[in-house]
C-alpha positions as CSV (number, residue, x, y, z in Angstrom):
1,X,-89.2,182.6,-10.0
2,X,-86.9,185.2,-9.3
3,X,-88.0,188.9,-10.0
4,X,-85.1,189.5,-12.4
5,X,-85.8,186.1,-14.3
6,X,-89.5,186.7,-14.0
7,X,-88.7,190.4,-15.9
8,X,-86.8,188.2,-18.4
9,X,-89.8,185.8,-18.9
10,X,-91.8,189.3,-19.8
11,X,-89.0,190.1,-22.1
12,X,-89.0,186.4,-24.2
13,X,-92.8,185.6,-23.7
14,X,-94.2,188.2,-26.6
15,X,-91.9,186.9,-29.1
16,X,-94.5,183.8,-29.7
17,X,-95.9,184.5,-32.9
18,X,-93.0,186.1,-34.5
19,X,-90.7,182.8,-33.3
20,X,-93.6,180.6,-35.4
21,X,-93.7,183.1,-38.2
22,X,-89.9,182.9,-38.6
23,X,-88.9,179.2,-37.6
24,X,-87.1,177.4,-40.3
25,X,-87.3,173.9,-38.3
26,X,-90.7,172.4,-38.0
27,X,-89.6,170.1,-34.9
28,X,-88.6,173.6,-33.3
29,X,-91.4,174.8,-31.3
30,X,-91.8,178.2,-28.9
31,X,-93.2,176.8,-25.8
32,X,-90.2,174.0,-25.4
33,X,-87.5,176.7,-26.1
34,X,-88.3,179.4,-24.6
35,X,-88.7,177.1,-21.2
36,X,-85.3,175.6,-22.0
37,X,-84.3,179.7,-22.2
38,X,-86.1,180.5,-18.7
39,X,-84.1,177.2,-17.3
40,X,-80.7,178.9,-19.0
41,X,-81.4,182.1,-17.4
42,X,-82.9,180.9,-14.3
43,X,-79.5,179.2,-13.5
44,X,-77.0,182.0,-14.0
45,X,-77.7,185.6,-12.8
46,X,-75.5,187.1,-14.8
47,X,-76.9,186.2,-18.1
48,X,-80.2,187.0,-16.5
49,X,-78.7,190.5,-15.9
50,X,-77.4,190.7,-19.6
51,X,-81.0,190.3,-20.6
52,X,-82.2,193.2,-18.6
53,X,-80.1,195.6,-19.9
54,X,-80.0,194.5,-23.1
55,X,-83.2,193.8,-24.0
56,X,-82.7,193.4,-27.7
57,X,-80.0,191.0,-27.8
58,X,-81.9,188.7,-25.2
59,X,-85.1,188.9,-27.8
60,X,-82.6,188.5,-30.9
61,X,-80.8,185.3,-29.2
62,X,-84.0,183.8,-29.4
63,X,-85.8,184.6,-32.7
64,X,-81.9,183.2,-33.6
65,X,-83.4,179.9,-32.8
66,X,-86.0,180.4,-34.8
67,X,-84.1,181.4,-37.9
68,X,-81.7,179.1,-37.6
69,X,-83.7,175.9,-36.3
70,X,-81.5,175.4,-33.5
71,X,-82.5,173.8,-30.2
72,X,-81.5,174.4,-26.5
73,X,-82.4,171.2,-25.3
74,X,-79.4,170.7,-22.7
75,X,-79.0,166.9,-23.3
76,X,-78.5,167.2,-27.2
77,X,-75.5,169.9,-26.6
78,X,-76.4,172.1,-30.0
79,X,-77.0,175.4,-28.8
80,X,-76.9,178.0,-25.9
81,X,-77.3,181.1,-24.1
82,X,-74.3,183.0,-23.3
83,X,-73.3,186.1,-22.1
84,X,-71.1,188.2,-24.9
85,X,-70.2,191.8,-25.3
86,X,-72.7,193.2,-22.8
87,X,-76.1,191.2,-24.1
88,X,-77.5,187.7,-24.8
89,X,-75.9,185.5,-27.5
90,X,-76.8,182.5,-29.2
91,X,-73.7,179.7,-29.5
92,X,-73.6,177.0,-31.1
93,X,-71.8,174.5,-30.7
94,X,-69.7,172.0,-33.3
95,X,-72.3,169.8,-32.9
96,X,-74.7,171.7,-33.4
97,X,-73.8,172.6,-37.0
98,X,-72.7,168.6,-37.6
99,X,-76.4,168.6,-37.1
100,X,-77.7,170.8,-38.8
101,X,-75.8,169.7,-41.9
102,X,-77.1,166.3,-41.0
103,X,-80.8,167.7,-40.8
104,X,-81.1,169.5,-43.8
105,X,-79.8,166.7,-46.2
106,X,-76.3,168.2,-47.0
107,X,-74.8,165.5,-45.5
108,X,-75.9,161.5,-44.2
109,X,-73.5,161.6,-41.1
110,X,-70.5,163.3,-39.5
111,X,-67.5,163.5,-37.2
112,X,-64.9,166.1,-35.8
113,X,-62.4,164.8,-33.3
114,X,-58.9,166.3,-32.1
115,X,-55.8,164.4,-33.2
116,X,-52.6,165.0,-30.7
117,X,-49.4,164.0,-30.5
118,X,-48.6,160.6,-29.7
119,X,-52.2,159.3,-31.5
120,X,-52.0,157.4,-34.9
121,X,-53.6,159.3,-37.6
122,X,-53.6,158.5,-41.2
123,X,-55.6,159.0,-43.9
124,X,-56.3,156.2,-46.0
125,X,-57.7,157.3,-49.3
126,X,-59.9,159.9,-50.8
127,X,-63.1,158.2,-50.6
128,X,-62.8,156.4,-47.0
129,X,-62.9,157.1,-43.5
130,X,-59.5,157.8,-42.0
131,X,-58.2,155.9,-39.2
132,X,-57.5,157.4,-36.0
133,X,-56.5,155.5,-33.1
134,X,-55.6,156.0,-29.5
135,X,-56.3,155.2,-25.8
136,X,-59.8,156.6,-25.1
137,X,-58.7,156.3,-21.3
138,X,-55.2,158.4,-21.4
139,X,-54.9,161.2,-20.5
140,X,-53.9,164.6,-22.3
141,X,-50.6,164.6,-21.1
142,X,-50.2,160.9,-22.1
143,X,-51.9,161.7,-25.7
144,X,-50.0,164.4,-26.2
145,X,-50.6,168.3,-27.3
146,X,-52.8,169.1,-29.7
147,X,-51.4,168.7,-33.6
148,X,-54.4,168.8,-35.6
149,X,-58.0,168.1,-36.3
150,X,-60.6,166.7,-38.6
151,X,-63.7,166.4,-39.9
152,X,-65.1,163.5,-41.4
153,X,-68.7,163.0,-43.2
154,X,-70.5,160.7,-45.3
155,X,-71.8,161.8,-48.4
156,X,-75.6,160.6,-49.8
157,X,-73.6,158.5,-51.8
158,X,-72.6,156.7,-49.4
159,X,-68.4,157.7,-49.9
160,X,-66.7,159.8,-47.2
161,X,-65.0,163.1,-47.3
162,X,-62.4,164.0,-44.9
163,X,-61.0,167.6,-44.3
164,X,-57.8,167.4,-42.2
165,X,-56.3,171.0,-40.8
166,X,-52.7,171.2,-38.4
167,X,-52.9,173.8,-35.3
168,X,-51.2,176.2,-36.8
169,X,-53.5,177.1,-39.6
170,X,-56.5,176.7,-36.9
171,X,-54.9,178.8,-34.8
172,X,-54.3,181.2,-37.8
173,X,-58.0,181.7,-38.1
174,X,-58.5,182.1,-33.9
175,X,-56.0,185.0,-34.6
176,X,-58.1,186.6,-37.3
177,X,-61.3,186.7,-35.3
178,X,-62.4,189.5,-33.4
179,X,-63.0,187.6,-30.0
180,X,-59.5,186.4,-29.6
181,X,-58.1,190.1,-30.5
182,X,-60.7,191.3,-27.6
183,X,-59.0,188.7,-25.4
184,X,-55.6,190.0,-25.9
185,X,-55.8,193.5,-26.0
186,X,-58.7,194.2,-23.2
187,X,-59.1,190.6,-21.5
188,X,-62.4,190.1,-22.6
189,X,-64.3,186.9,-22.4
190,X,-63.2,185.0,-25.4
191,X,-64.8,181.0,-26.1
192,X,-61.2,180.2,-27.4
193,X,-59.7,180.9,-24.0
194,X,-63.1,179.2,-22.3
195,X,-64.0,176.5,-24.6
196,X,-60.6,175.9,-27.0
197,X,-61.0,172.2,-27.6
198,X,-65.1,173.1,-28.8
199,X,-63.9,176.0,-30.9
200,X,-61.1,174.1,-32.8
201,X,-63.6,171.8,-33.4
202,X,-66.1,173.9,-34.9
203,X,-63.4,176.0,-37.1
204,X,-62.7,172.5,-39.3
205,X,-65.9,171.7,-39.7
206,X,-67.2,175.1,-40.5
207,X,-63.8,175.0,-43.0
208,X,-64.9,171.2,-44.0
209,X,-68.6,173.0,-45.2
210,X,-67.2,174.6,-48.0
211,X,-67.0,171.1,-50.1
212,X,-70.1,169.8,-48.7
213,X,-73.4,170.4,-50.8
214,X,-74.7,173.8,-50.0
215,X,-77.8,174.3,-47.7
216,X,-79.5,177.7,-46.7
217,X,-80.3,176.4,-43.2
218,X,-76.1,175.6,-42.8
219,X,-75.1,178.7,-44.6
220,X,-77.3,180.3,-42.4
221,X,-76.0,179.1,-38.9
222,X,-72.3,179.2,-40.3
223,X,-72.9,182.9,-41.5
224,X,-74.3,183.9,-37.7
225,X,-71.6,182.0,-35.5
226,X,-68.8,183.7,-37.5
227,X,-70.9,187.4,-37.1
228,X,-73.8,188.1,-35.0
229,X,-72.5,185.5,-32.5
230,X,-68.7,186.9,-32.2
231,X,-66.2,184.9,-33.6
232,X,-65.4,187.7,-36.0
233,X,-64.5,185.1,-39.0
234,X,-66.3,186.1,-42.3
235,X,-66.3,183.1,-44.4
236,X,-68.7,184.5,-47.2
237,X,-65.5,185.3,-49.1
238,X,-64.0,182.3,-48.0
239,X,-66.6,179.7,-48.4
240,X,-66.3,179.1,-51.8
241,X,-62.7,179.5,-52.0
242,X,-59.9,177.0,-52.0
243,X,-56.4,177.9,-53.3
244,X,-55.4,177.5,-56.5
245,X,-54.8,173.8,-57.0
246,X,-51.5,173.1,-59.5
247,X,-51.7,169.8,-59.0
248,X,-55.2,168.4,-59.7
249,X,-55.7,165.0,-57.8
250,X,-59.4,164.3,-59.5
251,X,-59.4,160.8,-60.3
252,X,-60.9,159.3,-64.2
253,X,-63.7,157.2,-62.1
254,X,-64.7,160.3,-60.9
255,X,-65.1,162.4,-63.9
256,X,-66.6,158.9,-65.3
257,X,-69.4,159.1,-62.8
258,X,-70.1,162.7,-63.2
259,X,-70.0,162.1,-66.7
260,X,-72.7,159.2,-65.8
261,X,-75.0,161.5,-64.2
262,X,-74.7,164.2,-66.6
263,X,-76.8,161.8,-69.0
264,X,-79.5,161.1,-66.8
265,X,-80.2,164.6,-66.5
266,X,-79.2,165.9,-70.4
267,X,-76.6,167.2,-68.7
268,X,-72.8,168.5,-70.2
269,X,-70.2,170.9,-69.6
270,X,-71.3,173.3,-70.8
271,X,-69.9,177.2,-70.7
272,X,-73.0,177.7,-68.3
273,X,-71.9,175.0,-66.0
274,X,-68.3,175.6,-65.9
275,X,-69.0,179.2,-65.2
276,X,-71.3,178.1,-62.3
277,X,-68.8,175.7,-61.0
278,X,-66.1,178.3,-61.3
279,X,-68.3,180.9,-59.2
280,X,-69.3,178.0,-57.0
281,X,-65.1,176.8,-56.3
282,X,-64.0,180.5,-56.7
283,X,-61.7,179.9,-59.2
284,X,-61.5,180.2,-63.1
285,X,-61.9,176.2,-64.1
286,X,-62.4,175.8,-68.2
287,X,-61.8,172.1,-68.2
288,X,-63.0,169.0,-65.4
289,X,-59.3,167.7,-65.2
290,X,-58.9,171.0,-64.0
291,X,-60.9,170.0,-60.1
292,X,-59.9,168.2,-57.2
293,X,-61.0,165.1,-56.1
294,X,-63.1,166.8,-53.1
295,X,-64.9,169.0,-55.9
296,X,-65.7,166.5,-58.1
297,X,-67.5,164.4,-55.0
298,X,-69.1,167.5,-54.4
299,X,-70.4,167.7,-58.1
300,X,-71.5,164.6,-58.2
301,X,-73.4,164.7,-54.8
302,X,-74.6,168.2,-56.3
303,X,-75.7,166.2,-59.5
304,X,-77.3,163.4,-57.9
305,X,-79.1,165.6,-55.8
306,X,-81.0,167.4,-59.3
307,X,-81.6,164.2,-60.6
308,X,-83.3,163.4,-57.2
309,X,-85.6,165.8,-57.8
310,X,-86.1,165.2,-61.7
311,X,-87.3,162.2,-60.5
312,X,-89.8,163.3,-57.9
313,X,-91.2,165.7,-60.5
């Protein structure tokens, strides 16, 4: 061990029992991460010397991990150590979140993937997968440039929700964030210059969140990649926004099964409930004909999920 990584080792060693008093992921432990952080540092001096003269950002990077219940285990690809304005920064990746949505029971299972030009992409209905089909031995050039992305996940119900979103409005958000403004006015190391195929990924589904069922662990991680960790998006204003639909797509079956559920738990729409839904869709909604087809799939999820626990108690 180097003498600079050993220094770093005497930075992240102490942090033992606050890690463990802090950890929001029981399968997370201290002594496996903060090895997988010596391996991270031991391999690339110039994080190493971010952590020396930054100190606290090296020491927050990791409680992050903690916090967050995040892994660096290089084969699973969720999280790293990177070097970002002067310190130590916690990443993670697309996948990462996809798993901790996954983890904490917001979600079953989940998919982002790039769509480009010459691909064939269609969505089929609300409530099913979409289908997306191309050579998965062309090339880029022969696929075409990039047109869109999606996100698609299945719900505990077992029906899927897709959120769809063309480049432009993706790269409507990278222009908003405070790393990609870095990047063109001083050069600075921006991950949507190093890693743009990762971070389009990660802006639909961090935009595909807002109609899944809400988690702290997810809100959490979401929260920290668009703040602490640089990307300079704040979606705490955004998350529970959607514009105004005029159109309302939500389908009868739908309200019929929320409607469903509603008994099981002496359940109604009540003004209590609308007002909560309202806060929760970040609009003013007096009537259920008034949602979309994604919001009521997230009501009922929402729904199911209380009478879940009714049960249990």
């Amino acid at each position: 061990m180097s003498a600079v990584v050993q220094k770093v080792f005497e930075i992240i060693n102490p942090l033992k029992t606050e890690f463990e008093q802090v950890c929001s992921e029981p399968s997370i432990a201290f002594k496996r991460e903060s090895e997988f952080a010596m391996q991270i540092f031991a391999n690339n001096d110039f994080l190493a010397t971010a952590a020396l003269n930054n100190p606290v950002s090296a020491r927050s990077a990791v409680m992050n991990i903690a916090a967050i219940g995040i892994s660096l285990n290089p084969a699973q690809k969720l999280a790293y150590l990177v070097p970002r304005n002067k310190g130590v920064c916690l990443d993670i990746s697309y996948m990462g979140l996809m798993h901790i949505a996954q983890q904490s029971g917001a979600i079953r299972w989940c998919q982002s993937s790039i769509v480009r030009q010459n691909d064939n992409f269609h969505l089929t209905s609300i409530d099913t997968a979409p289908k997306h089909e191309y050579n998965a031995f062309a090339t880029q050039q022969q696929r075409g440039e990039i047109v869109g992305a999606y996100t698609v996940v299945k719900t505990e119900d077992g029906d899927y929700l897709t959120h769809t979103m063309a480049i432009a409005d993706i790269y409507a958000i990278r222009d908003r964030s405070t790393a990609w403004q870095a990047w063109i006015s001083k050069k600075k190391s921006c991950p949507w210059v190093t890693d743009e195929e990762q971070m389009i990924l990660k802006t639909v589904v961090k935009q595909a969140a807002k109609y899944w069922p809400r988690r702290e662990r997810l809100d959490a991680a979401i929260d920290y990649v668009n703040t602490d960790a640089g990307e300079g998006i704040d979606f705490n204003a955004e998350r529970n926004q959607r514009p105004v639909d005029h159109s309302p797509n939500i389908s009868a079956d739908t309200i019929d099964k929320i409607n469903a559920i509603m008994i099981e738990i002496d359940g109604d729409w009540s003004e209590k409930f609308m007002g909560y839904i309202s806060k929760k869709f970040g609009r003013d909604i007096s009537s259920p004909t008034e949602l979309s087809e994604n919001e009521g799939k997230s009501i009922i999820a929402m729904l199911k999920a209380k009478a879940s626990n009714n049960d249990k108690s």
